[in-house]
GUBA-783410 format. One record per residue (C-alpha): residue number from 1; residue in three letters; chain; x, y, z. Coordinates in steps of 0.001 Angstrom, whole numbers. Each point is the difference from the previous one (the first is absolute). Layout:
REM GUBA-783410
PT  seq  type  mol        x        y        z
PT  NUM   ALA    A        X        Y        Z
...
REM end
This chain:
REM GUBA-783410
PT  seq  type  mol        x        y        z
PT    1   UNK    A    90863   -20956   -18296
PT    2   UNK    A    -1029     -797     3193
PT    3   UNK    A    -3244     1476     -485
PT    4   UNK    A     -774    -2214    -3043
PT    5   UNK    A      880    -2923     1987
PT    6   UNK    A    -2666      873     2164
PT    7   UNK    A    -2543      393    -2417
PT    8   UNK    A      893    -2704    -1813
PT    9   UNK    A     -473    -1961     3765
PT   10   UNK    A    -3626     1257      678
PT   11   UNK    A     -887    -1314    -3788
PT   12   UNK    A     1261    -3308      834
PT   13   UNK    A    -1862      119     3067
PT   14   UNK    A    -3308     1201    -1576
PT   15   UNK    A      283    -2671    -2266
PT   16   UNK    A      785    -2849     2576
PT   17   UNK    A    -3169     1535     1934
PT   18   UNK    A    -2331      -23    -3212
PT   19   UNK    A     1211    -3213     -954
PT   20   UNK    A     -731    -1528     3442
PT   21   UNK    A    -3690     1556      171
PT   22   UNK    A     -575    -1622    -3476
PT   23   UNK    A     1175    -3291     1221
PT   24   UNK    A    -2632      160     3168
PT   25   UNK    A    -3168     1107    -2546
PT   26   UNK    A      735    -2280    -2093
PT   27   UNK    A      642    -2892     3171
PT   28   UNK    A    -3210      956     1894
PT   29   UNK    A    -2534    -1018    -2609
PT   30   UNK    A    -3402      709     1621
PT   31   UNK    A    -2176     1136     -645
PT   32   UNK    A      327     -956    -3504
PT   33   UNK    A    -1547     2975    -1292
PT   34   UNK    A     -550     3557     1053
PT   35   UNK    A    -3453     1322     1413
PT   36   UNK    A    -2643    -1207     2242
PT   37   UNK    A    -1302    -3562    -1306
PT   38   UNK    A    -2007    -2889     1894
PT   39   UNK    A    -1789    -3548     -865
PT   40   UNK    A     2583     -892    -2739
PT   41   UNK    A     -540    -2725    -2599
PT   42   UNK    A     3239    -1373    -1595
PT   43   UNK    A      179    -2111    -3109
PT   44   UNK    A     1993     -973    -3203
PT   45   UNK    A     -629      698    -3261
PT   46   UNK    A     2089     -741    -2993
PT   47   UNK    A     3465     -143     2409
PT   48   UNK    A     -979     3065     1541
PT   49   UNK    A     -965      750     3474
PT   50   UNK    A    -3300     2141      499
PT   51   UNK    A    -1033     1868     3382
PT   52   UNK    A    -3962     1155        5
PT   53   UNK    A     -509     1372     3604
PT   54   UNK    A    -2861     2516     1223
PT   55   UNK    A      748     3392      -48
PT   56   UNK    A      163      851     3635
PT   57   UNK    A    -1776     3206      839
PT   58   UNK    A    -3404     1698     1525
PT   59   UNK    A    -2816    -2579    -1699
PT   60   UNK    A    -1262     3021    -1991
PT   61   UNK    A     3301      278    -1744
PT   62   UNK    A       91    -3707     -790
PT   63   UNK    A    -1340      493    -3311
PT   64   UNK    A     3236    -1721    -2292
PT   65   UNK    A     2439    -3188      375
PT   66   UNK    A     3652      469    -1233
PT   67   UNK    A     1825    -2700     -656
PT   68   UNK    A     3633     -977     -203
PT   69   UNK    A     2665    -2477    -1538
PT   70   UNK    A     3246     -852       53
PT   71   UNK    A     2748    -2448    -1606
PT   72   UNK    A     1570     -986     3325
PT   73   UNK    A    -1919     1538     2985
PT   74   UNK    A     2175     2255     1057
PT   75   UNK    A     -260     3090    -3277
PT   76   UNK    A    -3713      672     -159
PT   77   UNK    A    -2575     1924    -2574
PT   78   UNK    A    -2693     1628      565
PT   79   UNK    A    -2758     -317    -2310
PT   80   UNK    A    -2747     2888     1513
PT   81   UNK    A    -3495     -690     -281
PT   82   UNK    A     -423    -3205    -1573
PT   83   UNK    A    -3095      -91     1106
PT   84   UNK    A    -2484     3105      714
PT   85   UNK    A    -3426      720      833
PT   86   UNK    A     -741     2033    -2705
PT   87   UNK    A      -81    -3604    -1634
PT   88   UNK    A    -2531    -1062     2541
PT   89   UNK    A    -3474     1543      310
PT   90   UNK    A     -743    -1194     3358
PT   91   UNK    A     3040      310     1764
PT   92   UNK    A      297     2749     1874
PT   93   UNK    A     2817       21     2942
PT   94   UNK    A     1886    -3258     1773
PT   95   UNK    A     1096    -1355    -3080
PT   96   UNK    A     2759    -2564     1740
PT   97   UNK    A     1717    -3534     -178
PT   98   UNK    A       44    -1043    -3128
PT   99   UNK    A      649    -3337     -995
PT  100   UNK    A     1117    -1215    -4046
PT  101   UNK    A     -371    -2758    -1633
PT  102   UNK    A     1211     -628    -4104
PT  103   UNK    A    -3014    -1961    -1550
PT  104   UNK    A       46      -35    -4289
PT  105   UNK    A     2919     2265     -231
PT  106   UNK    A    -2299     2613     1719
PT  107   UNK    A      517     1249     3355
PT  108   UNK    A    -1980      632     2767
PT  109   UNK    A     -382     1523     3549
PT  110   UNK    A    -2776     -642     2427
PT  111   UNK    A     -179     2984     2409
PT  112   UNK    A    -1295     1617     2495
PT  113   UNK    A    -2097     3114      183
PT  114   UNK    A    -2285     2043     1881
PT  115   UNK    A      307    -2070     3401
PT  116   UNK    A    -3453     -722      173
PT  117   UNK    A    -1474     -458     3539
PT  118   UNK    A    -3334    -1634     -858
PT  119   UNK    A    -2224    -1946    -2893
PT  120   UNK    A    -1482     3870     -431
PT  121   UNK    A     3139     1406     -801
PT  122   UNK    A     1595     -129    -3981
PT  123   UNK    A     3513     -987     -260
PT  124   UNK    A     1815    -3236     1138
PT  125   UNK    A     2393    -2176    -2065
PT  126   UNK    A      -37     1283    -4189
PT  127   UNK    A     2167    -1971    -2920
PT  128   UNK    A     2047     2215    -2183
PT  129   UNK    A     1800    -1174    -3484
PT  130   UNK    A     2552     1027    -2106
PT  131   UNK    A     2592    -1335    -2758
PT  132   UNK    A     3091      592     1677
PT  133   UNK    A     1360     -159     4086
PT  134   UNK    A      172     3551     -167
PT  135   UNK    A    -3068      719    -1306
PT  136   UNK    A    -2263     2289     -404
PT  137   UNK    A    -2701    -2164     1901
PT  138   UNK    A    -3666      479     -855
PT  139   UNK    A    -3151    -1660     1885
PT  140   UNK    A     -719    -3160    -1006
PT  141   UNK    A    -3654     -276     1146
PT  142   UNK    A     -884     3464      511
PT  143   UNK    A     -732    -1010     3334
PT  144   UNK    A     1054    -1729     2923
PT  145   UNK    A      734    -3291     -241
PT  146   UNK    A     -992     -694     3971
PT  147   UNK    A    -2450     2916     1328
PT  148   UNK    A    -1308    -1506     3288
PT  149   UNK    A     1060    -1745     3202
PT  150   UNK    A     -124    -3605     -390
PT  151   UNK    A      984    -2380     2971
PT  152   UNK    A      840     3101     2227
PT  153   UNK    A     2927     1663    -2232
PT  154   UNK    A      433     2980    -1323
PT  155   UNK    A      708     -376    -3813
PT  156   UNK    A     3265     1738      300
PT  157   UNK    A     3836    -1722     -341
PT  158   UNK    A     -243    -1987    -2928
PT  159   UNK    A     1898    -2506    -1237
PT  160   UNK    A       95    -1974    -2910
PT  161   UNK    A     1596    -3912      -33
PT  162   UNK    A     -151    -2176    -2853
PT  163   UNK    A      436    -3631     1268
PT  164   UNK    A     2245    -2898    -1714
PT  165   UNK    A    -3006    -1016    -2400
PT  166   UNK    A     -505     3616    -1135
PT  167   UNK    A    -3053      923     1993
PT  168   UNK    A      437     3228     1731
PT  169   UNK    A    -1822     1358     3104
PT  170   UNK    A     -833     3591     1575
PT  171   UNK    A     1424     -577     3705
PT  172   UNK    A     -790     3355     1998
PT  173   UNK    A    -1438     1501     2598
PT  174   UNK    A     -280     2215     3221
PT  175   UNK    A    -1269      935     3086
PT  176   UNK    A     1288    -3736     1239
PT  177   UNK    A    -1732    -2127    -2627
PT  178   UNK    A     2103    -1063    -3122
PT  179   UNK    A    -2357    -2284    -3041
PT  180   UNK    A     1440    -1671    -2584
PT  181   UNK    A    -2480      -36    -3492
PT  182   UNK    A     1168    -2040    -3394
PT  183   UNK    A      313     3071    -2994
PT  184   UNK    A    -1605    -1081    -3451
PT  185   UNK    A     2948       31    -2649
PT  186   UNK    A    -1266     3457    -1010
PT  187   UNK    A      330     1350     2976
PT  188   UNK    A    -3567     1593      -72
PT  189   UNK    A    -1148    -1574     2697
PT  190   UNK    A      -86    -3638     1923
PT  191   UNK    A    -1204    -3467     -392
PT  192   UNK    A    -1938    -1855     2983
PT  193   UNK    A     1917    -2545     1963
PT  194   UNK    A    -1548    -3192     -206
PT  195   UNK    A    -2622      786     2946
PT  196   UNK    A    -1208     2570    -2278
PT  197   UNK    A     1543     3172     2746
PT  198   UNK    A     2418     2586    -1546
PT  199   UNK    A     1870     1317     3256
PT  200   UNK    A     1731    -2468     1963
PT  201   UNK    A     1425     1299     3325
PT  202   UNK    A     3713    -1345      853
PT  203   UNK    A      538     2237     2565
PT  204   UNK    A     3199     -969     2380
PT  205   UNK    A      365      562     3518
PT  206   UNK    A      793     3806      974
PT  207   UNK    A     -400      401    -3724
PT  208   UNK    A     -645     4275     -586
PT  209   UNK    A     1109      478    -3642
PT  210   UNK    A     2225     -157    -2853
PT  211   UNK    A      146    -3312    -1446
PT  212   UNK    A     2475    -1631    -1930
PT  213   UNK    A      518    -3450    -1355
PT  214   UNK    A     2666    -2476    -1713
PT  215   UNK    A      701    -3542     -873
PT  216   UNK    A     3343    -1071     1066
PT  217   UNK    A      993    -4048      -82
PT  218   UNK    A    -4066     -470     -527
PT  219   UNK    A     -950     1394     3370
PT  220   UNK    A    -1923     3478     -239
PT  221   UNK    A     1233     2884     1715
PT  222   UNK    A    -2933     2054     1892
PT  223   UNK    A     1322     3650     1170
PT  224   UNK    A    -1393     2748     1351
PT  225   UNK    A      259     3511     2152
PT  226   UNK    A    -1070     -200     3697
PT  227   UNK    A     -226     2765     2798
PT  228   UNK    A    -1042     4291    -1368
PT  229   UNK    A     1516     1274    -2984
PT  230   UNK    A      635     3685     1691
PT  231   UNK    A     1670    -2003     3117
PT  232   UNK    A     3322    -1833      812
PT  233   UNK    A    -1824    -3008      363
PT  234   UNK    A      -52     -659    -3941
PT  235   UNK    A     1057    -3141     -912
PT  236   UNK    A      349    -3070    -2482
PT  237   UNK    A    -1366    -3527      666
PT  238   UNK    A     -535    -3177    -1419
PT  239   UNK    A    -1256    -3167     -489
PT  240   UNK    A      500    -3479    -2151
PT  241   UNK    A    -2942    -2281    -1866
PT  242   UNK    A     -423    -2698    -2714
PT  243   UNK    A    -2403     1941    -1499
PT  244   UNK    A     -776     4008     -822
PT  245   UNK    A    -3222     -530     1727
PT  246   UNK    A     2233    -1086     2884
PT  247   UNK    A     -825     -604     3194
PT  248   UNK    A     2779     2386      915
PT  249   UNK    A      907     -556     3883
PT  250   UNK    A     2426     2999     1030
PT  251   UNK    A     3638     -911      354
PT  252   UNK    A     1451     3117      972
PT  253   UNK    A     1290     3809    -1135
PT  254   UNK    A     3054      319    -2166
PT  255   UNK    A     -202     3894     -447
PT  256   UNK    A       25     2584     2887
PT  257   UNK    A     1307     3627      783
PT  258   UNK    A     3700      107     1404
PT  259   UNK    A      224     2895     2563
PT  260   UNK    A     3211     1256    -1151
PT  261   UNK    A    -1028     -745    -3797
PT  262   UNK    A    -4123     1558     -872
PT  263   UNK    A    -3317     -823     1512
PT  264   UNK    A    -2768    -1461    -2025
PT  265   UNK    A      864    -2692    -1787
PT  266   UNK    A    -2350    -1696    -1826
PT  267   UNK    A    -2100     -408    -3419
PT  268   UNK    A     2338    -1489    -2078
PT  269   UNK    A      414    -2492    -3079
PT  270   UNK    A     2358    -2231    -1062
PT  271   UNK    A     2371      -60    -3565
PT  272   UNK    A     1836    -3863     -679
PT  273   UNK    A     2848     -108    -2401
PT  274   UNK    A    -1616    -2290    -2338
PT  275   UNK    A     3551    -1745     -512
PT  276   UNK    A      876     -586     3428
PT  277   UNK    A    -1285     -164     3174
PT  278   UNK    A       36     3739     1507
PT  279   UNK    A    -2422     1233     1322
PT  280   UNK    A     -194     4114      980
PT  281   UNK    A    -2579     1291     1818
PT  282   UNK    A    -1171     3546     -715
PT  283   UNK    A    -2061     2067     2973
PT  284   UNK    A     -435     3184      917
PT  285   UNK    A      619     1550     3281
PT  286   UNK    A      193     3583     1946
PT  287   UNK    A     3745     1520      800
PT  288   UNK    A      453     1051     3509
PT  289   UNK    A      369     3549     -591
PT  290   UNK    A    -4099      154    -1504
PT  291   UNK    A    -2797      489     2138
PT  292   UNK    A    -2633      -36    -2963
PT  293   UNK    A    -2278    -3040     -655
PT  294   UNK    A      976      713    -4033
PT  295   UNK    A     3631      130      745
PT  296   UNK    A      810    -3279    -1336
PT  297   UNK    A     2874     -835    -2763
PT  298   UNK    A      582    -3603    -1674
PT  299   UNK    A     2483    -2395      976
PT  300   UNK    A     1544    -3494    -1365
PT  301   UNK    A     1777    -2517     1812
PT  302   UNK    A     1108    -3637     -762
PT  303   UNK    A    -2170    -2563     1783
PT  304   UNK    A     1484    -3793      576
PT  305   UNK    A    -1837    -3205     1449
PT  306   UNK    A     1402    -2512     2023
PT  307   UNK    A      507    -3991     -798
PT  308   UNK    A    -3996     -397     1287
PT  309   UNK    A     -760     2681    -2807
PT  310   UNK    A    -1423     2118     2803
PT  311   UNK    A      789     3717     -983
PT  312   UNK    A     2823     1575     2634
PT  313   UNK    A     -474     3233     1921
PT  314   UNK    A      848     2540    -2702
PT  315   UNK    A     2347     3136     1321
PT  316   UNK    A     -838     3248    -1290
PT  317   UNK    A     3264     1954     -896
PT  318   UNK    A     1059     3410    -1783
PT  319   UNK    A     2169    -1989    -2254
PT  320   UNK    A    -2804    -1379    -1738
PT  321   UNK    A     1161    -2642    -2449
PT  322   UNK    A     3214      278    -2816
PT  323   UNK    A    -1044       74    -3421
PT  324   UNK    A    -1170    -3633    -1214
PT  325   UNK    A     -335      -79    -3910
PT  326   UNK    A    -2605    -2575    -1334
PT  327   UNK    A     1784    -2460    -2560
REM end
């Protein structure tokens, strides 16, 4: 008898145990999503949350872009290779930060590929289409939309924003030097601003890369990554304008490594509950155990503003966010 007791104890106890490492997986909610990821672009489509970050790895075996959704941001699928090179002839390696956009009930992502170093050089930011968020994506152009340097930047970390009237814009740009071009409504190209120039440069102080922008109470939202991607210095930043074109004087950064937290923080967008006003920001940043530049998983956090509408210091946390279903 006393021997069943016993066992009976060390089943309770495995149970308690099991139960209790369930309960801090399922509390400590980033990453969101298993595997190294980096420069993620979240959006919603059709009350569902998508995640479409670069596949972080050696450039040469940056040849895909997985994507992922979820219901409430916390239970996440992976949809693998929504977009390949196989589907694009001149891509070759550093396919990376994609950015979607819904336009006609089609879908499509501006990328990166090939991170071109000069006007010599074939690759810089390609348009890919398809008919659902997952895809597949194929080229749009069959080739890149943006092949040289213009203004100083590297055609790399692309963004799209569509503005209140509809008009959307290709904001992007590296190497310290972000433009800002208006997109024809096909997307095959761009239409002159009205002193006939294409490329516009908007770039903010200590600007380096990553860009990101939102309305919010008619006041446009300019973000982007300062300080080295493979360094601790990573970081958000940001600025406020009347206009997209801005001018956008720095206010301040919002997103930075915690010592005791990860290291790298930095190239992030940002998802708004259409039918309220929260805000998450989603980044990506290196864990302190990883040495590796590619080392880098994909986080989410809730970001608030204060009664100015300035954006507040965001803190980066394991617990991530609890699950927030879109009504």
């Amino acid at each position: 008898m006393k021997q069943i007791t016993f066992f009976f104890l060390i089943i309770c106890c495995a149970k308690s145990f099991s139960q209790t490492i369930s309960s801090e997986i399922k509390k400590n909610n980033n990453p969101i999503f298993n595997g190294w990821y980096a420069d993620p672009e979240g959006i919603i489509f059709d009350k569902t949350y998508w995640v479409y970050p670069t596949f972080s790895a050696p450039y040469e075996d940056q040849v895909f872009i997985d994507a992922f959704s979820s219901k409430d941001l916390v239970t996440w699928t992976k949809h693998p290779k929504v977009l390949d090179s196989a589907n694009v002839k001149w891509a070759k390696k550093a396919m990376w930060a994609p950015s979607i956009i819904k336009n006609k009930n089609k879908y499509f992502m501006f990328f990166g590929a090939n991170d071109i170093q000069n006007d010599n050089e074939i690759g810089g930011i390609g348009v890919a289409v398809a008919s659902k968020p997952e895809g597949p994506y194929k080229d749009h152009l069959g080739k890149p939309l943006v092949d040289k340097f213009h203004n100083g930047a590297q055609p790399i970390d692309q963004f799209v924003f569509r503005d209140k009237d509809g008009q959307c814009y290709l904001i992007y740009g590296g190497w310290k030097h972000c433009n800002i071009a208006k997109l024809k409504a096909d997307f095959s190209g761009f239409v002159p601003f009205k002193d006939k120039t294409i490329f516009k440069e908007i770039t903010p102080e200590n600007y380096v890369e990553g860009p990101f922008m939102f309305i919010r109470n008619n006041k446009y939202y300019f973000m982007w990554s300062e300080g080295g991607w493979t360094g601790p210095d990573y970081c958000v930043a940001y600025a406020i304008a009347d206009s997209p074109m801005g001018p956008f004087k720095r206010i301040g950064k919002i997103l930075e490594q915690d010592p005791k937290i990860a290291r790298g923080a930095g190239h992030h967008s940002v998802i708004k509950d259409p039918k309220s006003d929260k805000y998450f920001i989603v980044y990506h940043r290196r864990p302190l155990t990883e040495t590796k530049a590619e080392s880098r998983e994909t986080c989410i956090e809730e970001m608030h503003f204060d009664e100015n509408g300035f954006i507040k210091p965001v803190t980066i946390t394991n617990e991530g966010v609890k699950a927030h279903l879109l009504k």
